[in-house]
VOBA-1610 file (N, C-alpha, C; in pm, whole numbers, padded with zeros to 5 digits, always signed):
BEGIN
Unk+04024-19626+01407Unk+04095-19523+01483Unk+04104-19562+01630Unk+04184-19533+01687Unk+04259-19599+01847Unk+04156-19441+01904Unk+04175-19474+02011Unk+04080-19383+02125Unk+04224-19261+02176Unk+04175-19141+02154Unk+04239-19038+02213Unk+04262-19058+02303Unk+04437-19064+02354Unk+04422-19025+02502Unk+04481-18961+02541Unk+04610-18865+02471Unk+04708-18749+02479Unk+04642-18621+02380Unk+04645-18525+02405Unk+04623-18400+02343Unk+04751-18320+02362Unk+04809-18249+02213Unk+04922-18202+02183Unk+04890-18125+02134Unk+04960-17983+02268Unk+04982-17837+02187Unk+05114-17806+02109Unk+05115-17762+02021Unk+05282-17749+01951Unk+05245-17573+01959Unk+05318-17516+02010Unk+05316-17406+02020Unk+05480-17344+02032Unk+05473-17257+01880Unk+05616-17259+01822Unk+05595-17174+01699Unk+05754-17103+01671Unk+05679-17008+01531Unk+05680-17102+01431Unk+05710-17218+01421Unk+05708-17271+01299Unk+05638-17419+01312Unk+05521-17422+01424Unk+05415-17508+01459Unk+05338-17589+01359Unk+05322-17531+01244Unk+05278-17584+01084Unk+05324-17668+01063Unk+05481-17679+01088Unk+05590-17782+01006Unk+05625-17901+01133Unk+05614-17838+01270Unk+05572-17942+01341Unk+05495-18063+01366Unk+05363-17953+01293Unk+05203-18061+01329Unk+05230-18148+01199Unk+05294-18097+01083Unk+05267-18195+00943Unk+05342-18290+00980Unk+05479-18272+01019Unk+05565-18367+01078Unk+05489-18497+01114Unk+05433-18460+01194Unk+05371-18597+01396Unk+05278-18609+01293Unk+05177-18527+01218Unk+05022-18554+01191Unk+05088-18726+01090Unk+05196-18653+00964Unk+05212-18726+00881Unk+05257-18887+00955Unk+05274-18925+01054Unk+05347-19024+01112Unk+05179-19092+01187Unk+05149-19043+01226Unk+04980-19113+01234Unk+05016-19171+01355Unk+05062-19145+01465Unk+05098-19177+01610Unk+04924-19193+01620Unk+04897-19334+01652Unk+04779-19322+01765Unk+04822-19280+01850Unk+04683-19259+01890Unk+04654-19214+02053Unk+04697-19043+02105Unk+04754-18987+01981Unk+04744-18815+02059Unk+04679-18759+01916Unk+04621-18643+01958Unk+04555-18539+01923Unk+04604-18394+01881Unk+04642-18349+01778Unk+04728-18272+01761Unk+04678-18131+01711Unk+04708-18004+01808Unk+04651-17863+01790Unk+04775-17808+01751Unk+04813-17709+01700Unk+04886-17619+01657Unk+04874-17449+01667Unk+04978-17397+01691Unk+04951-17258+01697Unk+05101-17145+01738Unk+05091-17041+01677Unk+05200-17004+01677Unk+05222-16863+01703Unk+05109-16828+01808Unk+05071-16732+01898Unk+05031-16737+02019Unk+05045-16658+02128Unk+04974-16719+02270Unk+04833-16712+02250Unk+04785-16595+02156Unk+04602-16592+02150Unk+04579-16714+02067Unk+04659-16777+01956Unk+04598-16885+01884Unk+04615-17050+01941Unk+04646-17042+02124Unk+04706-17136+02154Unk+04612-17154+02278Unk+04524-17010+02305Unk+04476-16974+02441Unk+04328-17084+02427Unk+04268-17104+02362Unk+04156-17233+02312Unk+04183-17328+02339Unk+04301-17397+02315Unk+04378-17552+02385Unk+04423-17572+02497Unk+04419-17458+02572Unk+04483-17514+02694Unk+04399-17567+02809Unk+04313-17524+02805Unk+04192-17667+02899Unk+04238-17804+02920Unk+04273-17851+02770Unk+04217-17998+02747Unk+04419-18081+02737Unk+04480-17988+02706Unk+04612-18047+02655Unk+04687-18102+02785Unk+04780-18218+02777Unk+04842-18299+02876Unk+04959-18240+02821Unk+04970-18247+02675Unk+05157-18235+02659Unk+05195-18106+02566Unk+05257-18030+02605Unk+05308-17912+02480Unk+05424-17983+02433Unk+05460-17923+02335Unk+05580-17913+02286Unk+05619-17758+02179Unk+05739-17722+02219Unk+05735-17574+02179Unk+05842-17497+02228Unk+05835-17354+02206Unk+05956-17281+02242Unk+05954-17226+02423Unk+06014-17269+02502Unk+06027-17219+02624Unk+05931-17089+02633Unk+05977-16937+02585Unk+05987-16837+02615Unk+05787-16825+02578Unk+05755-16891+02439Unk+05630-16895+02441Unk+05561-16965+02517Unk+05604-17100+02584Unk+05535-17169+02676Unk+05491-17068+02810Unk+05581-16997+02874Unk+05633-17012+03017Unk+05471-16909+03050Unk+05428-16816+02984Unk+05316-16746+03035Unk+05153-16813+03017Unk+05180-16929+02951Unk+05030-17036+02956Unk+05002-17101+03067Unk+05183-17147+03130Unk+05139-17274+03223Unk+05029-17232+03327Unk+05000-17146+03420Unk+04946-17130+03477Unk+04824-17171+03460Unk+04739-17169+03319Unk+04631-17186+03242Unk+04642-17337+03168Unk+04710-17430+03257Unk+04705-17565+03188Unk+04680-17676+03290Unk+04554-17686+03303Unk+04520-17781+03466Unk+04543-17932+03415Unk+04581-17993+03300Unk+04586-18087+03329Unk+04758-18133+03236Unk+04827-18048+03221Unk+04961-18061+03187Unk+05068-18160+03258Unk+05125-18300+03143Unk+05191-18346+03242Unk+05360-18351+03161Unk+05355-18297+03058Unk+05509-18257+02999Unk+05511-18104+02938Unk+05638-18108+02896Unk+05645-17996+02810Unk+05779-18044+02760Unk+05798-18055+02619Unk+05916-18073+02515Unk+05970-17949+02452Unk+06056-17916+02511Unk+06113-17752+02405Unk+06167-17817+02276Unk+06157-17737+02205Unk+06205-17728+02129Unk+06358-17677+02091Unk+06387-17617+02192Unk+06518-17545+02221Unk+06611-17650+02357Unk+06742-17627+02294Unk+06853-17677+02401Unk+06864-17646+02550Unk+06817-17471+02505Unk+06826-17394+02678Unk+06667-17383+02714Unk+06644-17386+02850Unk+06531-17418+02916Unk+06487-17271+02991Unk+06546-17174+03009Unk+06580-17060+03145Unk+06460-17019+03168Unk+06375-17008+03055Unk+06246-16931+03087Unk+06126-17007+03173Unk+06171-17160+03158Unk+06092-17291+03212Unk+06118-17305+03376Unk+06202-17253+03393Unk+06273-17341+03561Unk+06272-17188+03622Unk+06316-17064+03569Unk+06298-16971+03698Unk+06229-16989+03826Unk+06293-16900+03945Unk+06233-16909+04046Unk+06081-16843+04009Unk+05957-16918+04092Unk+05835-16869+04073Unk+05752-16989+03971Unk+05847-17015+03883Unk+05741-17098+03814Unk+05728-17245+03822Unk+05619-17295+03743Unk+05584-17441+03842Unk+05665-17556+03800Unk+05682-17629+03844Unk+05739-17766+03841Unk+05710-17874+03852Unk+05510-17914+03813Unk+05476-18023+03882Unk+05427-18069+03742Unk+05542-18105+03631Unk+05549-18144+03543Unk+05672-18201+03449Unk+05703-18307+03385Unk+05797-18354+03323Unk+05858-18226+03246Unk+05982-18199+03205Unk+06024-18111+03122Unk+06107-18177+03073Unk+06135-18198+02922Unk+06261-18238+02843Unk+06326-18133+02755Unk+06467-18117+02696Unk+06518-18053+02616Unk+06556-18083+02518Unk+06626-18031+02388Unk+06695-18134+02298Unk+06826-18157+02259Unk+06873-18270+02273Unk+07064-18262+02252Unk+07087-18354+02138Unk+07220-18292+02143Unk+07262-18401+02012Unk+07259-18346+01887Unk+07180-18267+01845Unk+07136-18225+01752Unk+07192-18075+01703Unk+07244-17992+01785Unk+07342-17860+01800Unk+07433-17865+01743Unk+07535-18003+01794Unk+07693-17989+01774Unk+07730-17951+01640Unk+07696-17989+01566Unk+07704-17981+01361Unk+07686-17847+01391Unk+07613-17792+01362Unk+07592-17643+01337Unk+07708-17563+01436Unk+07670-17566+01574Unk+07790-17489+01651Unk+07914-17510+01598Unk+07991-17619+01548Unk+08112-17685+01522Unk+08125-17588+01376Unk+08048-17573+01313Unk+08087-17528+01187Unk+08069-17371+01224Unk+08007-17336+01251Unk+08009-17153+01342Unk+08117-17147+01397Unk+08152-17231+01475Unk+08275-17196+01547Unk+08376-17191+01462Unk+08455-17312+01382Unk+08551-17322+01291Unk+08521-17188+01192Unk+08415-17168+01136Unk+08410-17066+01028Unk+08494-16916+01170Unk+08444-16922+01264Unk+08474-16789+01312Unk+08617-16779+01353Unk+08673-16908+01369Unk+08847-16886+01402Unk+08918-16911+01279Unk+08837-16931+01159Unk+08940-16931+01011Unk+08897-16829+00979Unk+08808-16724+00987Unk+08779-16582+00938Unk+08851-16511+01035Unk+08915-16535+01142Unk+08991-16475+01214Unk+09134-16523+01188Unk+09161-16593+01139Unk+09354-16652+01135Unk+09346-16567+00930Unk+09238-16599+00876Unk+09268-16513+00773Unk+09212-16367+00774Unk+09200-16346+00844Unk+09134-16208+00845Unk+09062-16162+00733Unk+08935-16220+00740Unk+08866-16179+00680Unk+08792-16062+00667Unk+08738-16009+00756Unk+08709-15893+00784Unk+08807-15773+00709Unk+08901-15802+00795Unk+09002-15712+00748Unk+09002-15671+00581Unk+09015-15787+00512Unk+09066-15813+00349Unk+08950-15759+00312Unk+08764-15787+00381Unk+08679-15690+00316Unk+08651-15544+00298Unk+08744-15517+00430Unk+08772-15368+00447Unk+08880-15302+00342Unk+08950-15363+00314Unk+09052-15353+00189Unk+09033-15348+00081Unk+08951-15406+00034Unk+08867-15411-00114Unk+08777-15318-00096Unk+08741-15264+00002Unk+08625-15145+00006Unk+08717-15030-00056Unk+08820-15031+00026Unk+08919-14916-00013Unk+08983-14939-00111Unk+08990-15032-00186Unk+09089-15087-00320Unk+09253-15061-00287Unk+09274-15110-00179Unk+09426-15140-00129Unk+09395-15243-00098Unk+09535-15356-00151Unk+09623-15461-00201Unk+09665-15487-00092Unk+09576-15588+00004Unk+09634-15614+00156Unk+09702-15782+00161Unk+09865-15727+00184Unk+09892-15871+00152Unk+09956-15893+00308Unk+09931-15845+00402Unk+09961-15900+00533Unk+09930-16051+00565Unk+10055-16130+00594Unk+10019-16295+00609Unk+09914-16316+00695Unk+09801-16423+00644Unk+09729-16478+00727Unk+09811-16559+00837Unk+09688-16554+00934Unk+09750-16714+01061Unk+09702-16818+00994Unk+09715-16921+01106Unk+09653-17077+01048Unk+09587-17156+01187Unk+09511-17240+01130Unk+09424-17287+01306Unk+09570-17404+01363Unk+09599-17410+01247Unk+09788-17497+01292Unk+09835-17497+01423Unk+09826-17577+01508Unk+09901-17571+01677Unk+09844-17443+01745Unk+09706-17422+01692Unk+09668-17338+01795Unk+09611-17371+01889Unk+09573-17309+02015Unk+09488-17365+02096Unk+09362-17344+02152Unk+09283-17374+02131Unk+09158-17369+02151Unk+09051-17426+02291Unk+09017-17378+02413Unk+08932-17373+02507Unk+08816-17379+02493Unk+08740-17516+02567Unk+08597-17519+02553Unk+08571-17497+02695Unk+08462-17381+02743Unk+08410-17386+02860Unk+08294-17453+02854Unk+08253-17600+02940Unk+08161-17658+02866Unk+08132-17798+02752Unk+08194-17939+02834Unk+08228-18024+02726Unk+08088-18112+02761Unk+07977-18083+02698Unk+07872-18183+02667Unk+07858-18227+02508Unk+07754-18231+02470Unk+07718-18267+02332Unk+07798-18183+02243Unk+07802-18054+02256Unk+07815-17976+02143Unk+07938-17934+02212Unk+07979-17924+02300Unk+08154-17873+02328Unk+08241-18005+02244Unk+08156-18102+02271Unk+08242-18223+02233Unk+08270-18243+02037Unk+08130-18172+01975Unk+08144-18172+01854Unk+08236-18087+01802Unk+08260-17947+01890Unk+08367-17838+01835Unk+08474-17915+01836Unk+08510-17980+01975Unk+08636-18022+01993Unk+08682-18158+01888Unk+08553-18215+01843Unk+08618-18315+01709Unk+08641-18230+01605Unk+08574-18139+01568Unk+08643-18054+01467Unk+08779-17979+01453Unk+08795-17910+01589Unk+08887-17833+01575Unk+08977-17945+01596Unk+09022-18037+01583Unk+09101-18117+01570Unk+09159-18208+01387Unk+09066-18170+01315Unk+09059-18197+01176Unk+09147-18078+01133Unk+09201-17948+01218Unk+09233-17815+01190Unk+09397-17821+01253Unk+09403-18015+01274Unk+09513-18022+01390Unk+09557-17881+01498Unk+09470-17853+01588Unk+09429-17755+01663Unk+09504-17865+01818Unk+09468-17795+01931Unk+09533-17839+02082Unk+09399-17859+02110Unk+09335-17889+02148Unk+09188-17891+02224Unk+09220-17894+02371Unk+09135-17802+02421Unk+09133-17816+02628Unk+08968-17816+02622Unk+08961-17843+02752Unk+08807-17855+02805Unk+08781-17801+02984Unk+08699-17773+02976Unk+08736-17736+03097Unk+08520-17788+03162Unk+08474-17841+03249Unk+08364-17864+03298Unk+08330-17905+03425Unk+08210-17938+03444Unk+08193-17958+03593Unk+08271-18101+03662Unk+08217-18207+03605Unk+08302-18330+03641Unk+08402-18355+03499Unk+08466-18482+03561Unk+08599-18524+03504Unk+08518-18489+03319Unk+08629-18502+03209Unk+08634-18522+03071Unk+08618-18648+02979Unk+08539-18687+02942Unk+08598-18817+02905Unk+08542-18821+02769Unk+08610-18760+02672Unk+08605-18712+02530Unk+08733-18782+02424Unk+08765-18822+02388Unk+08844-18871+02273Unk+08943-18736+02213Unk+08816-18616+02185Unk+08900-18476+02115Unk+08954-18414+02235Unk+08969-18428+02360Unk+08988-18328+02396Unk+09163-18382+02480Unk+09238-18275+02477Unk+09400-18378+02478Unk+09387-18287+02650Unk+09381-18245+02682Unk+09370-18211+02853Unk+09253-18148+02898Unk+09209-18202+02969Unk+09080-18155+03053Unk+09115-18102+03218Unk+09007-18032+03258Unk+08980-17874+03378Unk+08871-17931+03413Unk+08855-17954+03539Unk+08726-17950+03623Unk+08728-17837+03672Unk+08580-17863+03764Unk+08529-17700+03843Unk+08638-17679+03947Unk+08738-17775+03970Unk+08788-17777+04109Unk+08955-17737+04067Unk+08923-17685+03932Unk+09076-17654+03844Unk+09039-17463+03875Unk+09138-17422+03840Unk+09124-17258+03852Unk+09079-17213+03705Unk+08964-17148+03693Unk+08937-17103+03560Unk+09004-17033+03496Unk+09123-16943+03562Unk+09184-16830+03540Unk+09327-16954+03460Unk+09353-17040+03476Unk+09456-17142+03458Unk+09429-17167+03279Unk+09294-17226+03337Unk+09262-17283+03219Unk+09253-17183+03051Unk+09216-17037+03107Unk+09217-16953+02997Unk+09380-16917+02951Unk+09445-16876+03048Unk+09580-16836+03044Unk+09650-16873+02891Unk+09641-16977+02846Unk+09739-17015+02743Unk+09698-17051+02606Unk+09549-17017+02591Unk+09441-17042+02499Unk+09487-16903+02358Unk+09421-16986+02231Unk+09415-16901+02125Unk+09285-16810+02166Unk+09166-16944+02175Unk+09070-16924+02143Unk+09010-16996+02240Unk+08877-16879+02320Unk+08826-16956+02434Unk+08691-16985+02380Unk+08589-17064+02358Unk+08447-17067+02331Unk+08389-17132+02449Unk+08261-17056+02466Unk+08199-17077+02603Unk+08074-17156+02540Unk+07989-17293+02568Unk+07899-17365+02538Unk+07823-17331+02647Unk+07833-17245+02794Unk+07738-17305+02848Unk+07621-17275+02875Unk+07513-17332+02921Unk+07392-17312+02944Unk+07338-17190+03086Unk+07247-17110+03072Unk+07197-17023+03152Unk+07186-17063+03286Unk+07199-17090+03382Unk+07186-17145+03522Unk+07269-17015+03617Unk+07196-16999+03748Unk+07269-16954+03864Unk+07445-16950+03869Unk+07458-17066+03891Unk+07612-17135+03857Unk+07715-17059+03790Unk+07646-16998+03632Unk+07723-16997+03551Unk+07735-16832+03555Unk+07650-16758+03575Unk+07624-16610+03585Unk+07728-16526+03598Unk+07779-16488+03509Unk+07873-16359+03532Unk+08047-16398+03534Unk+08038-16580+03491Unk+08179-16638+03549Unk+08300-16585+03447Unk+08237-16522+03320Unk+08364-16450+03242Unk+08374-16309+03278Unk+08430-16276+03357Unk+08444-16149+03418Unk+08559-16092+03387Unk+08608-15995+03477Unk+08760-15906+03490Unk+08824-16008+03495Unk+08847-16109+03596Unk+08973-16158+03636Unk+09016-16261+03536Unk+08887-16334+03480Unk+08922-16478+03395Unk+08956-16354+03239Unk+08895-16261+03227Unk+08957-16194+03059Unk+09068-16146+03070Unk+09087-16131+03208Unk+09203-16021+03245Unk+09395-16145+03232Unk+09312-16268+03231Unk+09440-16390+03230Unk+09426-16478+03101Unk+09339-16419+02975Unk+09413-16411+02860Unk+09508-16345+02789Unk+09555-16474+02692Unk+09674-16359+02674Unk+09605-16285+02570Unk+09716-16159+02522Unk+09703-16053+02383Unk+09676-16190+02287Unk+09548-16060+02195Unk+09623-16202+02102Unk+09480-16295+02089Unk+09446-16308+02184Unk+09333-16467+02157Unk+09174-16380+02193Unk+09109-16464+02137Unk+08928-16487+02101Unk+08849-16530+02139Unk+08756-16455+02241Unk+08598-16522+02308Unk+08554-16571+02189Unk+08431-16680+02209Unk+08372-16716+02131Unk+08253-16731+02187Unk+08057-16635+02215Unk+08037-16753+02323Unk+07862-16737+02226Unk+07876-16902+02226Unk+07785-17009+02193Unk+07649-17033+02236Unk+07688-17024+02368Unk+07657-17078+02503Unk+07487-17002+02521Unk+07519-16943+02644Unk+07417-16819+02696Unk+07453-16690+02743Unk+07411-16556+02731Unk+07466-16472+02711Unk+07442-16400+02898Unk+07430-16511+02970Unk+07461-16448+03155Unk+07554-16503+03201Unk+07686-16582+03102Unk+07769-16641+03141Unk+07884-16519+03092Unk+07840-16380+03057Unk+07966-16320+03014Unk+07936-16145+03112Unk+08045-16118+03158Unk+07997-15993+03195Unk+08047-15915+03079Unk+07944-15853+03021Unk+07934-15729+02960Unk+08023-15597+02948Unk+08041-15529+03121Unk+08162-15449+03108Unk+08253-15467+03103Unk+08268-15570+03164Unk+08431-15647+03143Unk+08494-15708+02986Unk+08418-15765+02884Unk+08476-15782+02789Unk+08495-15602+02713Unk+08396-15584+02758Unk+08396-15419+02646Unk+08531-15356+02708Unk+08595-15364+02804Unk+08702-15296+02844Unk+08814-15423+02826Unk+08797-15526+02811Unk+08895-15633+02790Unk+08961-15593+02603Unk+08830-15589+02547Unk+08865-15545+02370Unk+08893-15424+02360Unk+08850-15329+02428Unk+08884-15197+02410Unk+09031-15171+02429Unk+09069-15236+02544Unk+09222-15193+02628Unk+09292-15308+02561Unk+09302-15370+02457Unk+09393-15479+02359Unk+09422-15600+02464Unk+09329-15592+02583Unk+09398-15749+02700Unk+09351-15873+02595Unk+09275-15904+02492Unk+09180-15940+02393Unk+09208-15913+02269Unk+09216-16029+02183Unk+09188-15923+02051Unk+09000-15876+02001Unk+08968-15992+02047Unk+08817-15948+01999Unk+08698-16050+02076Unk+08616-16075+01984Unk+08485-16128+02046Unk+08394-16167+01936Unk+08333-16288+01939Unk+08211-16322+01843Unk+08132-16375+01930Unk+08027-16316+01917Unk+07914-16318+02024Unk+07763-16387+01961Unk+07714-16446+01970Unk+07599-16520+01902Unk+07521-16488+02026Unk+07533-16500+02164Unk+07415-16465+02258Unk+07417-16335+02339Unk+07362-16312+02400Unk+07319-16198+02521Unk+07225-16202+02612Unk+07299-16101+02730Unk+07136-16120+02839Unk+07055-16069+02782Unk+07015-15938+02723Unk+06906-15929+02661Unk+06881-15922+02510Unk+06805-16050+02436Unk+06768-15992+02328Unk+06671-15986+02272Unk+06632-15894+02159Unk+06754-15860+02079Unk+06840-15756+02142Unk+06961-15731+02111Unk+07036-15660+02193Unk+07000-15539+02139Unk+06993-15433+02244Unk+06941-15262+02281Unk+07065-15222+02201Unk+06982-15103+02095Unk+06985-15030+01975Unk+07149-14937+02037Unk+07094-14921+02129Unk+07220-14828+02221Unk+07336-14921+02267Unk+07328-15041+02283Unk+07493-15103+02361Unk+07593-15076+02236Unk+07680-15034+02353Unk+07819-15008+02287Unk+07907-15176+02205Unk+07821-15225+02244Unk+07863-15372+02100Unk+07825-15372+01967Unk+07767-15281+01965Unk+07740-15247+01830Unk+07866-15158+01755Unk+07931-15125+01814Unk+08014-15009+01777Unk+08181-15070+01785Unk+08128-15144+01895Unk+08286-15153+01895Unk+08393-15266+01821Unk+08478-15205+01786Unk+08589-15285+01699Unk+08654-15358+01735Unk+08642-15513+01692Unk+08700-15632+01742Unk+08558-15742+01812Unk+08476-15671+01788Unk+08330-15744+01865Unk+08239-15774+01726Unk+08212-15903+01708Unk+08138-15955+01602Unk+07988-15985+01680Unk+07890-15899+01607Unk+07757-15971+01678Unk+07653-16058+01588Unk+07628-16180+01548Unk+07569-16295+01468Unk+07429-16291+01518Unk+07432-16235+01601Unk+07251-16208+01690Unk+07155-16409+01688Unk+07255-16441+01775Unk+07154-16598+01760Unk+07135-16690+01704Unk+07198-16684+01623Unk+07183-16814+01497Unk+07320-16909+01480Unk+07380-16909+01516Unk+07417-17019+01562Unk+07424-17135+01559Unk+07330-17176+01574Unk+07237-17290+01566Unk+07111-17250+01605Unk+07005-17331+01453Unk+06893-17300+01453Unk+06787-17471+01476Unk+06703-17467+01537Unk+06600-17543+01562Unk+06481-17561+01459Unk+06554-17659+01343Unk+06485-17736+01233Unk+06394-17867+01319Unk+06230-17825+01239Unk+06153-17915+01266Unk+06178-18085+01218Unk+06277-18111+01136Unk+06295-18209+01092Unk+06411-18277+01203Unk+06467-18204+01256Unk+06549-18258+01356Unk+06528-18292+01492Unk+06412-18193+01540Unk+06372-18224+01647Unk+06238-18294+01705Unk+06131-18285+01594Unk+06039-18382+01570Unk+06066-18521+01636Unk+06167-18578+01576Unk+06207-18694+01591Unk+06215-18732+01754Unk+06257-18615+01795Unk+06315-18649+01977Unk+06157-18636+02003Unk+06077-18575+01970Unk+05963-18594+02036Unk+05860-18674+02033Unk+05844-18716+01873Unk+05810-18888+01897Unk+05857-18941+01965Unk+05984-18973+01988Unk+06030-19090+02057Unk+06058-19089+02189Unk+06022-18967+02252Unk+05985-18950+02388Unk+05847-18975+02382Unk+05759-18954+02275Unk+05592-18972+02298Unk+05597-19151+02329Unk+05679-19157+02274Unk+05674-19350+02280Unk+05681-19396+02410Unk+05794-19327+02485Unk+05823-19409+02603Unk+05734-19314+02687Unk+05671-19222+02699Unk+05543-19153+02758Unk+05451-19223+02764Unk+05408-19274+02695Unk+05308-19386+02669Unk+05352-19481+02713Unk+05466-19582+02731Unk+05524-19677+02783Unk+05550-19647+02924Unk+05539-19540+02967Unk+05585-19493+03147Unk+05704-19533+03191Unk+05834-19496+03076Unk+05958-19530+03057Unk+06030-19405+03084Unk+06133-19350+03132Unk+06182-19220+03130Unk+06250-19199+02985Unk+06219-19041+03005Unk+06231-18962+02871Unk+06390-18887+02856Unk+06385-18939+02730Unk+06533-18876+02681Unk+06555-18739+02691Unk+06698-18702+02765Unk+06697-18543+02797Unk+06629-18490+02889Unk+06595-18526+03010Unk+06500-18473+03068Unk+06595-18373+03155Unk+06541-18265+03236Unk+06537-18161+03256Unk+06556-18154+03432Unk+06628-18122+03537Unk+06632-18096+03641Unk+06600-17930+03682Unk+06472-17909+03725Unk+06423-17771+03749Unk+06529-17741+03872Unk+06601-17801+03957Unk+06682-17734+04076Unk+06835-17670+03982Unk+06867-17740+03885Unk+07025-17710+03823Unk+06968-17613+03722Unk+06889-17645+03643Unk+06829-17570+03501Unk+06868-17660+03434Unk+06903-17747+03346Unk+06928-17801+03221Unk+06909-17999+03305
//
C-alpha cells in the first residue's frame, strides 16, 4: 500500500455510488470518506484536503475545513461556492461536457411537444373530442441560444438534425459549426430575440446575467414563439414572463429552473396556462459520468498540473 497523502470527502446525496466508483479504481495515495448529510460529513472535516460534492451541501462546512485545498462539484453551476462572503483560498472545479446530451434531448422533446401539441391532444382525449387541428414542424424554424458553451453548442447540433435555423448569441465571438449566425454581448439582445421561434437560455447564475430576460427583451418577441430556460433561474424575471404569457406577447414557457427552489406552493406558475414547470431535471448528475472528471483531475492534482474546468470565483463559473 502507497502512503496516504490526500483525504477525500464525497459529500453528495448519492456519495455511496461515488465512493464505490474511486474506491473500485484503487487510486493510491487518497483516502476516501463518504457521506450524504452535513452531520454524517461533520467527523471528516479536520483531516480532508479535497471534497468533492454538491455545491449547496458543501458551502456551510467550508468554514470548518482548515486544511482544504479543492473542492470538485459535482454540478455544472457553482453559485452557492463563489457568493460574496465566502472563501476563496482554494482550487474550485466544475463539470462540462457532460450536460449537452441530456439538455439537447429536453430541449428538442420540448419544441416537438410544442409544434405537435401535445399537451393539447392530451387534453382532448381527456374529453374524448377528435382533435385534428394540424400540427407545426421544427422545419425552418428558428431557434435562439442565449449562451453557446458546451451544452448551447450540443442543442444547436441537434436542432439542426430538425433542419431548424440555429442563432447564438454570447459573450465573445461564436465559433460553433451548428450555429449559422452568431450575437455577441456588444449585439442588442432585444435584436437577437426579435425573429426567433424558440429562445432557450443555457446560462449560468452570475451578477452579469441577473434579471437580463425582462420586459423589454420578452416584450421583442414575436406572438407565437417559446422561452425555454435550461440555464439558471436569476437569468429570468419572473413578473415579466407571467405578464408576457398571460397578455399572448408569448405563447408560453418551459421552465426547468428558478430563483427559488423548490418553487413556493403559492407562485402563480403553477397555475398558469402556457407555463410548463419540469422542476430541475433537465439534466441530472450521474455518478458514472462525473467520477471520471474527478479522477482525472485527482491525477493532475497530484502532478501540480492545472485542473480541467476550473472555476473563476470573480465571474462565477
Amino acid at each position: 500500500m502507497g502512503t496516504i497523502k490526500h483525504k477525500l470527502l464525497i459529500l453528495d446525496r448519492d456519495s455511496d455510488a461515488y465512493a464505490r466508483i474511486i474506491r473500485d479504481h484503487r487510486i493510491e495515495g487518497l483516502e476516501v470518506h463518504a457521506a450524504n448529510t452535513l452531520e454524517a460529513a461533520g467527523r471528516h472535516l479536520e483531516q480532508v484536503n479535497i471534497v468533492l460534492g454538491e455545491p449547496d451541501l458543501i458551502k456551510p462546512l467550508l468554514p470548518r475545513m482548515e486544511h482544504l485545498e479543492w473542492v470538485q462539484s459535482t454540478w455544472a453551476g457553482v453559485r452557492p461556492l463563489v457568493e460574496q462572503g465566502c472563501r476563496k483560498d482554494y482550487l474550485l472545479t466544475n463539470v462540462k461536457g457532460i450536460f449537452g446530451p441530456q439538455m439537447a434531448e429536453y430541449v428538442c422533446c420540448h419544441m416537438l411537444m410544442h409544434e405537435r401539441r401535445s399537451l393539447e391532444r392530451f387534453i382532448s382525449q381527456q374529453q374524448k373530442r377528435w382533435d385534428t387541428i394540424a400540427p407545426g414542424q421544427l422545419k425552418n424554424k428558428t431557434v435562439g441560444i442565449l449562451g453557446v458553451g458546451s451544452i448551447g453548442k450540443e442543442i444547436a447540433r441537434a436542432a439542426r438534425f430538425f433542419q431548424m435555423t440555429t442563432k447564438g448569441y454570447a459573450q465573445n465571438p461564436i465559433a460553433c459549426e451548428y450555429i449559422d449566425q452568431g450575437y455577441t454581448k456588444a449585439d442588442d439582445l432585444a435584436v437577437f430575440v426579435r425573429d426567433l421561434d424558440y429562445l432557450v437560455s443555457t446560462l449560468p447564475d452570475t451578477p452579469a446575467t441577473k434579471g437580463l430576460l425582462d420586459d423589454r427583451i420578452l416584450g421583442a418577441m414575436k406572438p407565437g414563439s417559446v422561452l425555454i430556460n435550461v440555464g439558471r433561474g436569476n437569468v429570468l424575471n419572473e413578473t415579466a414572463l407571467l405578464s408576457a404569457v398571460c397578455n399572448g406577447q408569448i405563447a408560453g414557457a418551459v421552465l426547468d429552473v428558478f430563483k427559488t427552489e423548490p418553487l413556493p406552493l403559492d407562485h402563480p406558475f403553477w397555475k398558469t396556462r402556457g407555463i410548463l414547470i419540469t422542476s430541475h431535471t433537465a439534466a441530472i448528475s450521474f455518478p458514472d459520468d462525473i467520477a471520471p472528471i474527478f479522477m482525472e483531475n485527482f491525477q493532475r492534482f497530484q502532478s501540480r498540473v492545472p485542473l480541467k474546468y476550473g472555476v473563476d470565483f470573480n465571474i462565477g463559473y
